[in-house]
C-alpha positions in Angstrom: -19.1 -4.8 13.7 -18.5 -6.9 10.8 -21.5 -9.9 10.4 -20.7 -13.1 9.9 -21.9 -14.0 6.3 -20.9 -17.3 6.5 -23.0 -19.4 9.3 -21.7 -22.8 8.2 -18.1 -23.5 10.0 -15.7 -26.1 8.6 -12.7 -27.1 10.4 -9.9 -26.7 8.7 -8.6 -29.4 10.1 -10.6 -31.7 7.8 -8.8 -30.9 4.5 -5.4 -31.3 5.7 -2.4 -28.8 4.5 -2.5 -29.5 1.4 -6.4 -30.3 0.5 -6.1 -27.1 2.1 -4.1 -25.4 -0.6 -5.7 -27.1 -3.4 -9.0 -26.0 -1.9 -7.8 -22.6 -2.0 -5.7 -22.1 -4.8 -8.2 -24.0 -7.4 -9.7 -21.3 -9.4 -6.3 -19.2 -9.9 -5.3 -19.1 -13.6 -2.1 -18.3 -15.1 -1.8 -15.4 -17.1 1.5 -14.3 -17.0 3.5 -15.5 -20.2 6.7 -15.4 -17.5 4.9 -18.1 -15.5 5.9 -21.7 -16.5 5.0 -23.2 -13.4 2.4 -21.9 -10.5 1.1 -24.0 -8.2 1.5 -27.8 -7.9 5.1 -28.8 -7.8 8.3 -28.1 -5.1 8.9 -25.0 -6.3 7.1 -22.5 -9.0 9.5 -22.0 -12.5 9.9 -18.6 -14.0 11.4 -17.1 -16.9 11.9 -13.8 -17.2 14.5 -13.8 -20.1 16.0 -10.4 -20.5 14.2 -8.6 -18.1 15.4 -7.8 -14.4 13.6 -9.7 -11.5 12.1 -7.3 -9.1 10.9 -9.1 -5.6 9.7 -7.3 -2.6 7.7 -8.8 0.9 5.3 -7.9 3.4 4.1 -9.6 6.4 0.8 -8.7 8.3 -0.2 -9.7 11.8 -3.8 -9.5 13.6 -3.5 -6.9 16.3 -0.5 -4.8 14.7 -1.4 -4.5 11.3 -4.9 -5.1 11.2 -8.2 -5.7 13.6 -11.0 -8.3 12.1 -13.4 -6.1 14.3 -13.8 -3.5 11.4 -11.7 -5.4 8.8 -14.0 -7.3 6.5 -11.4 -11.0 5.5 -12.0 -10.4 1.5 -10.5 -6.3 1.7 -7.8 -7.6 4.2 -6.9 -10.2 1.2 -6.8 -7.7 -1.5 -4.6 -5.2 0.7 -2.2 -7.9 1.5 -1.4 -8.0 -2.4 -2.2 -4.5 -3.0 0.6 -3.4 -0.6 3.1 -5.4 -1.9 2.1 -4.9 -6.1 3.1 -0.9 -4.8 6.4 -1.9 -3.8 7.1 -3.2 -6.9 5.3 0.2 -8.5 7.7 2.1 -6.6 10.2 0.4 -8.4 9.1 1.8 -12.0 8.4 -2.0 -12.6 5.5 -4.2 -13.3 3.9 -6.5 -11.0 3.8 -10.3 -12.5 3.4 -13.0 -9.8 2.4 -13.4 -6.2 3.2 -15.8 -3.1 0.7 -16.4 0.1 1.9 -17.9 2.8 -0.5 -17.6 6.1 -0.4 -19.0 9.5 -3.8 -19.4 10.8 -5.3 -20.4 14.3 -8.5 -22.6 14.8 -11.1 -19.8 15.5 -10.8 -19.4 11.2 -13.2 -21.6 9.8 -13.1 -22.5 6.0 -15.2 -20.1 5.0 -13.1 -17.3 6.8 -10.3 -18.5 4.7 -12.2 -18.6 1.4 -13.3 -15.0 2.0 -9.9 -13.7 2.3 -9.1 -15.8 -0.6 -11.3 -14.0 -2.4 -9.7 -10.9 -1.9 -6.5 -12.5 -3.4 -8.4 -13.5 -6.2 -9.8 -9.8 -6.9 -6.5 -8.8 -6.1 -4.4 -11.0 -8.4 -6.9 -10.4 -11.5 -7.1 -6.8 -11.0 -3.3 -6.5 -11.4 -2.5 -9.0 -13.6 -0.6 -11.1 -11.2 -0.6 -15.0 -11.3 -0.6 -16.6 -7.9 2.3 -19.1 -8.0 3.0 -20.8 -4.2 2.9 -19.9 -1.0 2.4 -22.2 2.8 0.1 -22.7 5.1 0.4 -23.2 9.1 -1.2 -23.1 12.1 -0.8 -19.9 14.8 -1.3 -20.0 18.3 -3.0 -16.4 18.4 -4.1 -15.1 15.2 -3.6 -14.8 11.4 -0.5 -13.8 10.2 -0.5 -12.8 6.4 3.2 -12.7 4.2 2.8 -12.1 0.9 5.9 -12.0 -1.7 5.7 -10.0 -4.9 7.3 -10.4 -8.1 8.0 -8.0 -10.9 9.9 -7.4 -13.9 11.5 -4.5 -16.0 14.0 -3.2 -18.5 17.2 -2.2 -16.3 16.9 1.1 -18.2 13.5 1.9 -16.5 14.0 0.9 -12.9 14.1 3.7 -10.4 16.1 3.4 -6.9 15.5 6.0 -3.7 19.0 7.0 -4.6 18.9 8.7 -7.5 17.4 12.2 -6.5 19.2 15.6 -7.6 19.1 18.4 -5.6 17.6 20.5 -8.4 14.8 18.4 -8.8 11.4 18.5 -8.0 9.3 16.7 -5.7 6.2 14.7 -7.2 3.3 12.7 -5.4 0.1 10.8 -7.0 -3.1 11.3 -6.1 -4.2 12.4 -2.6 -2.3 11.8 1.0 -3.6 11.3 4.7 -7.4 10.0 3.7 -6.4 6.4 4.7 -5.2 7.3 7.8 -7.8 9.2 8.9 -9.8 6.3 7.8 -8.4 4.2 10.3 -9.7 7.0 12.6 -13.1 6.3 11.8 -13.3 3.2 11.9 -11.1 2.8 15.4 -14.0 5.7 16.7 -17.3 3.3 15.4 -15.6 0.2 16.9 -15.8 2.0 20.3 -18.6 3.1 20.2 -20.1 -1.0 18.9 -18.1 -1.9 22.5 -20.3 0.6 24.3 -23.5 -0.1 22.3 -23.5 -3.5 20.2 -26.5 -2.6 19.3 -25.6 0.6 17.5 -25.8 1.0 13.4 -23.1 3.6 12.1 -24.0 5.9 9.7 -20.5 6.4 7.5 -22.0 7.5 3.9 -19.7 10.7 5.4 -16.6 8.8 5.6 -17.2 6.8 2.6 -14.0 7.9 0.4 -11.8 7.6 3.6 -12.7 3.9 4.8 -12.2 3.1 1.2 -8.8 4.1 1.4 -8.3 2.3 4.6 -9.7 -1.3 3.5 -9.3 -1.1 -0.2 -6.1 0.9 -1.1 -4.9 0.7 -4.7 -1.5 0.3 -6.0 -0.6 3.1 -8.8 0.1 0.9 -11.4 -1.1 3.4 -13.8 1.6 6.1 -12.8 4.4 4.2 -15.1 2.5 4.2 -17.8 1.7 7.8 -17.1 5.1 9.0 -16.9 6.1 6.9 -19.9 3.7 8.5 -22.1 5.1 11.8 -20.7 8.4 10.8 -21.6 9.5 11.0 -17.5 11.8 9.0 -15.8 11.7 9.7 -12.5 15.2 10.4 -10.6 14.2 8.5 -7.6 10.8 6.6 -6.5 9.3 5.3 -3.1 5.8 4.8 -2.0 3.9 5.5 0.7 3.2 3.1 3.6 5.0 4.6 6.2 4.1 8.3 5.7 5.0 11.0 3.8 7.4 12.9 6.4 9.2 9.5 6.5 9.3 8.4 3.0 10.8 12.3 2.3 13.4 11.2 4.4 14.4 8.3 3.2 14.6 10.1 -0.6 16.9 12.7 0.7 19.4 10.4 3.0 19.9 7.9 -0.1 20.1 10.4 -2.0 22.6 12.6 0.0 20.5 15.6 -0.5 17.5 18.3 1.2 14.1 19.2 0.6 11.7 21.8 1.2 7.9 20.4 1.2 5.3 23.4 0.7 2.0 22.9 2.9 0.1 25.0 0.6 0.4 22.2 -2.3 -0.3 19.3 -0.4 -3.1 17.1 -2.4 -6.0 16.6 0.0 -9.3 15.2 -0.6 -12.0 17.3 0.8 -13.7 14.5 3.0 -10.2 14.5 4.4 -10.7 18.3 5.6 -14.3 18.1 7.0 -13.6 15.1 9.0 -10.3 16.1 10.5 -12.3 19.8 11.7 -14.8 17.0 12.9 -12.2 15.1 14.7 -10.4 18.4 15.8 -6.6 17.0 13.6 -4.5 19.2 11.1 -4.5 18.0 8.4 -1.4 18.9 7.5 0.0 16.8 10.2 -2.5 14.0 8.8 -1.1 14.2 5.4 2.4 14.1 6.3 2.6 11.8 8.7 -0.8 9.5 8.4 1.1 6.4 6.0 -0.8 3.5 4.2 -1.9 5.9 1.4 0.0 3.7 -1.2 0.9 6.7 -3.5 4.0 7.1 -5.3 6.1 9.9 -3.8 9.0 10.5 -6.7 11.4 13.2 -7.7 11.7 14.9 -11.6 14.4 16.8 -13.1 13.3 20.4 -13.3 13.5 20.5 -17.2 10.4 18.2 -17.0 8.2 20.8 -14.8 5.9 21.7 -18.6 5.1 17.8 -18.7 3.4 17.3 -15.4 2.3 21.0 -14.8 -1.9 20.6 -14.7 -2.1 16.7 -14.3 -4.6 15.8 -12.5 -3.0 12.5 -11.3 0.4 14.4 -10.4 0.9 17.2 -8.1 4.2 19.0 -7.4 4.8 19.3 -3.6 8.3 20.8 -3.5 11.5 20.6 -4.6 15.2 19.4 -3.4 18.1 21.2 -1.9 21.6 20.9 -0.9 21.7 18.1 1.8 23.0 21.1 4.0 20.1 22.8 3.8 18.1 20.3 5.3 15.0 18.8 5.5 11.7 21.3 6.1 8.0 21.9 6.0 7.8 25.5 4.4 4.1 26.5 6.2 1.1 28.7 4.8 2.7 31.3 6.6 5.9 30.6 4.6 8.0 29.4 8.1 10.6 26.4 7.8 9.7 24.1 9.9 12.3 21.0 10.6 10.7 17.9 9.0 10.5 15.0 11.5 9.4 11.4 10.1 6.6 10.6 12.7 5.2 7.9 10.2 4.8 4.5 11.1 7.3 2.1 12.5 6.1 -1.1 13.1 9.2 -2.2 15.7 8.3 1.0 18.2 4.9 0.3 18.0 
């Protein structure tokens, strides 16, 4: 489905590991003051001086995490960063360097490579994030992507899954389930391409939701939001895995219970027609769909007049006694039991 823009094909195996690197690497600039040393040496050199080091990782494989049939190589390099920079959002901290390491087989020529190093590139100047190491290897089957992010913050404003109350209320950014049903989409054309190569797919329709799917963004504006707002979140997490699960992992650090309202769930209205189109609640979409890369985060009650009418912020419930439990309260006001049917990479 996706052409080939690059006829020419050089072996990587010309440029060795380290031409390789070089070849790669050479038009990253440093911009992070905290960045001493990048690229070039044993090991990169930091200083982060009084400010707390926040790291977080992500590794994705061909065939679990991704599919180069619909996956163009420059959107799967700025998701690779994209995912991780959200991590370190999630944290109430601020993304500052980047590490690539990727294990590649000999089906990638050099120009594959250099368009997924592209999408780094985007990636890294988008978010302000200096690229400073990573490795290089070959695979026997296909690419394998681990990115490591690094961030910093005043230990005043980070924000831990633990800290939710069970007064508080319940927060998300933006808009939930599009990227999963974008996935949808795009799985349904590649089918159809394997029936009919010859077929051209009309997706103007499903625009907003592929976007969502190949080029996620990390809500690195949301800390700034709440600072101006004077909000400090109780406790933070994003969403990768879906919201159902990421609820659940607020409430069991935080040794609490939520009820989620259906009725205020943020949903785009692409999202709506397509899942009538593909016969899917979406309620069960939004809840359970993952990879939206939203912050999902909890407020104290007395800060209900600061967020009340932002459009970036929507309130989606609010927290209980852990012995209440954990529920969906429906349209038709009924508690349903909250399962976390997101995604789990080992049972897949």
């Amino acid at each position: 489905m996706i052409e080939d823009k690059n006829p020419q094909r050089t072996s990587i195996a010309q440029l060795g590991e380290f031409g390789l690197i070089d070849h790669l690497t050479k038009n990253f600039e440093i911009t992070q003051a905290s960045t001493l040393k990048g690229i070039g040496d044993d090991a990169a050199i930091l200083d982060f001086k009084d400010k707390k080091v926040v790291v977080s990782t992500d590794l994705l494989i061909e065939g679990v995490h991704f599919d180069l049939a619909y996956v163009p190589l420059k959107h799967l390099g700025y998701k690779a960063v994209v995912v991780n920079v959200s991590d370190i959002c999630a944290m109430n901290a601020k993304p500052t360097q980047i590490t690539v390491s990727i294990a590649v087989s000999n089906r990638f020529p050099l120009e594959a490579l250099e368009e997924l190093y592209e999408g780094i590139a985007h990636a890294a100047r988008e978010y302000k994030v200096d690229l400073i190491g990573g490795d290089t290897t070959s695979s026997q089957k296909g690419l394998i992507i681990s990115v490591t992010v690094l961030g910093e913050a005043d230990e005043s404003e980070i924000v831990y899954r633990n800290g939710a109350k069970s007064t508080d209320l319940l927060v998300v950014s933006g808009d939930i389930g599009a990227a999963y049903m974008g996935l949808q989409v795009l799985e349904r054309e590649k089918q159809v391409f394997q029936v009919n190569p010859n077929s051209q797919p009309d997706l103007d329709a499903y625009a907003y939701l592929i976007e969502r799917q190949l080029k996620p963004e990390a809500r690195t504006d949301i800390r700034t939001l709440l600072h101006a707002l004077e909000i400090k979140p109780t406790a933070m997490i994003d969403i990768s895995d879906g919201l159902s699960s990421e609820i659940m992992h607020l409430c069991k650090q935080s040794g609490i219970g939520c009820n989620l309202y259906e009725d205020k769930l943020p949903l785009d209205p692409q999202l709506i027609n397509v899942c009538e189109e593909f016969n899917i609640d979406s309620t069960t979409v939004a809840i359970n769909g993952g990879e939206d890369y939203e912050l999902l985060f909890t407020i104290p009650i007395e800060d209900f007049d600061k967020i009340k009418g932002n459009p970036n912020l929507s309130i989606i419930g609010h927290m209980t006694q852990e012995s209440e439990g954990v529920h969906l309260v429906t349209r038709a006001n009924t508690k349903i039991p909250l399962k976390a049917r997101g995604w789990d990479a080992i049972s897949e």
